[in-house]
N, C-alpha and C positions, 0 to 999 in steps of 0.2 A: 768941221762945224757947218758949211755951205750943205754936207748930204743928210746932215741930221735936219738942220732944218727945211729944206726939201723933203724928207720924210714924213717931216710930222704935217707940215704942209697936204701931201697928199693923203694922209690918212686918217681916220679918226680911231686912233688910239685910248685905251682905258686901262688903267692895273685892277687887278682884283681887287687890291685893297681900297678901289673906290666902288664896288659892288657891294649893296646893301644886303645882307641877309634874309629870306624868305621863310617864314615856318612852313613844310607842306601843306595842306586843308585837305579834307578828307569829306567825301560824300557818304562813304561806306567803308572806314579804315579796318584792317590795309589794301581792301578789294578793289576800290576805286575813286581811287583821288579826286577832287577838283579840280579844273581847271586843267586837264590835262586826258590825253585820250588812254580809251580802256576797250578791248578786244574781248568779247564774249563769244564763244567759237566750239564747234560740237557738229556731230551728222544730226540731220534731219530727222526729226521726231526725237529727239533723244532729251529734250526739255530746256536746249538755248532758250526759244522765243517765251514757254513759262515764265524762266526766272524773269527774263527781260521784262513780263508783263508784272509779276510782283515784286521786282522795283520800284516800279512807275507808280503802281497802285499804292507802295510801303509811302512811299515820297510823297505823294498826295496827298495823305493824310497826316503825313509827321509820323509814323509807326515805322521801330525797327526793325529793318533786318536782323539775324542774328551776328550778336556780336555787337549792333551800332545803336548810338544810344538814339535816344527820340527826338525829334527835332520837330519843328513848327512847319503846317503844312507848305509846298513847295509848287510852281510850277512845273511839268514835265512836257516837254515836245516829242510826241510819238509818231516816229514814219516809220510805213511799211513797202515796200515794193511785191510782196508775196500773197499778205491776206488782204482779205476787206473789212473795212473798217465796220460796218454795219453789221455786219452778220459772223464777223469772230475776232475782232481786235475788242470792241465793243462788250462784247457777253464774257469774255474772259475777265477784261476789267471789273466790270461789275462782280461776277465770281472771286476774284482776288479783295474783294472791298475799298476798291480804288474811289476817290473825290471825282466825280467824271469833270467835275467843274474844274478843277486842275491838270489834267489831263487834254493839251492841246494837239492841233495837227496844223502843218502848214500847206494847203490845199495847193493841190498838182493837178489840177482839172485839165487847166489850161497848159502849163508847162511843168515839165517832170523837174524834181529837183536833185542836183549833184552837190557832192561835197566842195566843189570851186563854187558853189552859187550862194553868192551875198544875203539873198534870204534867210539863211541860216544864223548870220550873225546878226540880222536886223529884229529876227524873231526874240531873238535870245535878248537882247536890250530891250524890247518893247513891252516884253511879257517879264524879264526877271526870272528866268527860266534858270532851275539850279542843276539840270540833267535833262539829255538831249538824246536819244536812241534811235539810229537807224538800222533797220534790218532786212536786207542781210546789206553789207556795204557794195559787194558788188553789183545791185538796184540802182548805185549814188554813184558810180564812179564817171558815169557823162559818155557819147559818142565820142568814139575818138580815144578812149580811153585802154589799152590792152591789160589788162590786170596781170599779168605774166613779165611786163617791160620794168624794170627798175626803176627807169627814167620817169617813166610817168607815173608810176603809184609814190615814188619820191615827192612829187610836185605835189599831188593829192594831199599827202597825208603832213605834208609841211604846211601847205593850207589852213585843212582842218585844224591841228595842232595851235597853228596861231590864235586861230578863231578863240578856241578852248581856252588859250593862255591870256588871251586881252578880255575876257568874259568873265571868266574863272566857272564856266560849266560847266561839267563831267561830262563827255562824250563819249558814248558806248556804244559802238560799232558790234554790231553780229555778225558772222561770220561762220561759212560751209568749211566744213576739214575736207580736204583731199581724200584717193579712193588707195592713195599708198599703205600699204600696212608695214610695219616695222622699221620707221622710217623715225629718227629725232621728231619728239615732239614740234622743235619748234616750226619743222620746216611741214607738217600737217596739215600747216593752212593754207585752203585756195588760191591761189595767184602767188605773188612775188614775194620773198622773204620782209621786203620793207614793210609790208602789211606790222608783222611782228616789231620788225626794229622801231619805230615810227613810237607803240602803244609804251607805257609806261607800267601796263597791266595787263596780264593776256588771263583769262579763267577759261577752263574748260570745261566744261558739261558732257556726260557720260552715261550708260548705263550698264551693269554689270550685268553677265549674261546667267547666271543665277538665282538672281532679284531681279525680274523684269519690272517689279513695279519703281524700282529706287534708279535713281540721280544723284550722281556724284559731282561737288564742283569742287575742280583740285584751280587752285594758286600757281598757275604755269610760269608765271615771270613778274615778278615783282622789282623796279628800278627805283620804288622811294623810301623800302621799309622791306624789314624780313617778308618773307613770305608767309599770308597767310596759314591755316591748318586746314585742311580739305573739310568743305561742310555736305549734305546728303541732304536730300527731300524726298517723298514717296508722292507717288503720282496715278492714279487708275485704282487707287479703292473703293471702299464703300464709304472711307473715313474721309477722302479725298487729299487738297494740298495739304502736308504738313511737315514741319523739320524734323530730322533723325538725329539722332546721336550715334557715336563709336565706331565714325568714319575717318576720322581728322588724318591717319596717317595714309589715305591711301595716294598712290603717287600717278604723276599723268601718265608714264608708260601702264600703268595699271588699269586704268580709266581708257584708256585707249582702245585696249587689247581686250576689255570687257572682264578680266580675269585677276581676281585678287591674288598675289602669287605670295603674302603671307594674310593669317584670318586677321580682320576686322576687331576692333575693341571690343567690341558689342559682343561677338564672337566667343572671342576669349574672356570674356564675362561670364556669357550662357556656362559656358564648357567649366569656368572656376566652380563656380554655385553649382552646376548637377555633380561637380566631385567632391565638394566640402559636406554638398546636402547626402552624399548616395549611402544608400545601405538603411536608408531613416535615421539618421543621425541629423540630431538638432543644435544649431550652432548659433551663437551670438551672431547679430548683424553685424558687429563692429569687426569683429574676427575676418569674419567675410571682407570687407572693405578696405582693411590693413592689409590684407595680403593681395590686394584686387593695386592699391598704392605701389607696391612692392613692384609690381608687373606695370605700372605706369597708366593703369586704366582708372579713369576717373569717377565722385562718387554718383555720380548724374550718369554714366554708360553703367556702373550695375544698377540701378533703382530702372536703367530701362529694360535692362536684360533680365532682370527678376521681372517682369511682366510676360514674359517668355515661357513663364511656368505656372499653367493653368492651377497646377495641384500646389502652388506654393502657400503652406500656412505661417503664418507667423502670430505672435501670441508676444503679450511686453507679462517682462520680469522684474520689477522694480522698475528702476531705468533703461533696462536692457530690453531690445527685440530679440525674439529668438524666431530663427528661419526653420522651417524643416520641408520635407518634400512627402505630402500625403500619399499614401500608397491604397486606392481604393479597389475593394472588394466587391465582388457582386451587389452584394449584398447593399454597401453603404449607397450604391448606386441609383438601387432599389429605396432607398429608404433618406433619399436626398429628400425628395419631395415633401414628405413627411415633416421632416424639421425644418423645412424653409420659412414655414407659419410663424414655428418659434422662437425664431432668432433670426435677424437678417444676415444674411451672407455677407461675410468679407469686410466687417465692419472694423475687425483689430488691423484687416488688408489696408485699408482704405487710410485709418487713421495715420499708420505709418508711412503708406504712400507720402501725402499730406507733408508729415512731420518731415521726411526726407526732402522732398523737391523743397521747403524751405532751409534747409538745412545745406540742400545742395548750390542753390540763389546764394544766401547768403555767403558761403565760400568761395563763390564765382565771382563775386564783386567784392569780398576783400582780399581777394588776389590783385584786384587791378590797383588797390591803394599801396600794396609794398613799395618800399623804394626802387625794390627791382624791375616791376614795370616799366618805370619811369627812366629808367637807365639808357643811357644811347646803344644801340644797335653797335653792332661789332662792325669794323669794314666791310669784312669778309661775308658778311650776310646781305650784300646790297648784292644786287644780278645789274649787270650791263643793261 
C-alpha cells in the first residue's frame, strides 16, 4: 500500500477510459488534416511549390480542391526561404486566383524565422489562420540545427506538432527528396527519417517522364484515414493549371521513378473506345461505359479519354448516344470548310459532352451519400 501510494504521489497517471474522444478535422480530407503536420515533398521543379501555391490560393477564397468541399474564405501564412515574395510568390498567387487579402507572411527582415520560433504560433492566434506553409522546411530548421541528427529534427518537429495541435492549423511543410534512386519511398526525403515519422501525412509530387507536362500527387502515408487516390495536374500548356483525371492508381514508387509500370486509367480508356470504335463500327455510349465499369475505370476518365479522339462522332438515338470513330477522306477534308457555314461543328459532341460531365457529378456525389462511405475504415487501412 506505502509503494502504491508513493506511486501515484509521484506521477500523474490517467486511464484511457478518462480520455475524451476526438473526431479528426480535416483541411483537405484525406490529404491534410487539421491541426496536425503534413509533408509535401518532390525534386525541384517538379510542381511541390505549384500545388503549395493553389492551396493557399483554394483556401483563400473558400474554393475546392479536388475532392474537398467549399468552405468559407480562410486565413493562410505563406513563408518562403527560396523565392521572393514580390516578384514570384506574388504573381503566382494572383495566377492561381488567390484573396491576396488572405494571404499572409510573417516578415523576416530583421530576424529569420525557425520552426522553434514563437512567432509562428502567436501569428496563428492573432490572425485565425486555418493553414500555415513553409517551404522548403530546411529554410526553418535554425543554426545549430543538422537536419541529418535524429535528435534534433526530433525536437523540431515535436515543436511544431504541438503548435499545430494547441491551434488546430494544418501545417504543411515542403520538402527536397534526396538524390538516392531506388531507395523506400519513405526514406527519399532530405535529412532524417523523423522528418516522415513526425507528419501525419506525407504527398508527393512527381512528373512522369512521358508526360512532361503532368504532375502526379500520390498519398504516401496516411496515419488518420485510408489513403487517399493519387490526383494529377497539367502544367506548361497553352490551357495552363488544370486537374486530370485517370491517374488515381498510380503508386509512389511509380512517381518516383518517373515510369508508369502498369498504363493509367485514362489510358486504358483511350485503348477501350479505339477497339470497341475500330473497323467504323458504331456502338451505344452505354456499351462503351459498362465494359469501361467492368475494367474499374470510371465514367468521368472515359468522357475524358473520348476527348482524345479528334474524329470522334456521336449522333443520339432515341435516348441513346451512339459513338463511332470518322474515318476521313481526302476528299471530306477538302470539303470540311464547305459545310462549316451550314451546320455548326460538334454540336450533338458538345451536347452529350454537357449531358455526361452532369451525369458523371451527379454519380460522384451520390456515391458519397451510401452508407458505405460513411462506414469506419478497416484497421488495417490506417499506416503507422
Amino acid at each position: 500500500m506505502t509503494e502504491a501510494t508513493e506511486f501515484k504521489n509521484t506521477l500523474d497517471i490517467r486511464a484511457m477510459s478518462e480520455i475524451e474522444l476526438q473526431e479528426v478535422k480535416w483541411l483537405w480530407k484525406p490529404y491534410i488534416p487539421a491541426g496536425k503536420i503534413t509533408i509535401l515533398e518532390g525534386d525541384p521543379g517538379k510542381g511541390k511549390t505549384t500545388l503549395a501555391l493553389r492551396l493557399a490560393a483554394a483556401c483563400s477564397t473558400g474554393s475546392p480542391m479536388p475532392g474537398m468541399e467549399p468552405t468559407e474564405p480562410m486565413y493562410v501564412i505563406y513563408q518562403t526561404a527560396e523565392d521572393g515574395l514580390g516578384d514570384t510568390i506574388k504573381p503566382r498567387l494572383i495566377d492561381a486566383g488567390a484573396d491576396e487579402t488572405h494571404v499572409l507572411n510573417i516578415v523576416e527582415d530583421e530576424r529569420s524565422l525557425t520552426l522553434l520560433d514563437e512567432r509562428i504560433e502567436n501569428a496563428i492566434i492573432t490572425t485565425g489562420a486555418k493553414l500555415i506553409i513553409l517551404d522548403p522546411i530546411q529554410g526553418y530548421l535554425g543554426d545549430g540545427v543538422d537536419m541529418h541528427r535524429a535528435n534534433d529534427i526530433r525536437t523540431v518537429m515535436k515543436n511544431i506538432a504541438a503548435v499545430a495541435e494547441r491551434t488546430g492549423c494544418a501545417v504543411v511543410l515542403v520538402g527536397h527528396l534526396n538524390k538516392t534512386s531506388g531507395q523506400n519511398s519513405a526514406y527519399r526525403g532530405l535529412g532524417s527519417i523523423d522528418f516522415y515519422a513526425a507528419a501525419r501525412s506525407v504527398l508527393i509530387v512527381g512528373q512522369l517522364k512521358d508526360q512532361p507536362n503532368v504532375r502526379v500527387i500520390v498519398h504516401e502515408k496516411s496515419s488518420l484515414s485510408p489513403n487517399g487516390e493519387s490526383l494529377a495536374f497539367s502544367l506548361g500548356t497553352e490551357a495552363g493549371f488544370h486537374w486530370l483525371d485517370g491517374y488515381e492508381g498510380i503508386s509512389s514508387d511509380e512517381i518516383l521513378s518517373g515510369v508508369i509500370k502498369s498504363e493509367s486509367k485514362t489510358a486504358q480508356a483511350v485503348e477501350l473506345i479505339a477497339e470497341m470504335l475500330a473497323d467504323g463500327k458504331e456502338v451505344h455510349s452505354e456499351e462503351i461505359l459498362r465494359a469501361a465499369e467492368a475494367m474499374g475505370i470510371s465514367r468521368r476518365t472515359v468522357n475524358a479519354a473520348k476527348k482524345s479522339f479528334p474524329n470522334m462522332r456521336t449522333r443520339k438515338v432515341g435516348a441513346q448516344w451512339m459513338w463511332s470513330l470518322e474515318e476521313k477522306t481526302p476528299e471530306d477534308a477538302l470539303s470540311e470548310d464547305e459545310s462549316e457555314e451550314e451546320s455548326p461543328p460538334g454540336v450533338d459532341s458538345l451536347s452529350e459532352d454537357i449531358s455526361d460531365e452532369i451525369e458523371s457529378y451527379a454519380e460522384e456525389y451520390a456515391d458519397e451519400t451510401t452508407p458505405e462511405a460513411f462506414a469506419a475504415p478497416a484497421e488495417d487501412d490506417f499506416s503507422e
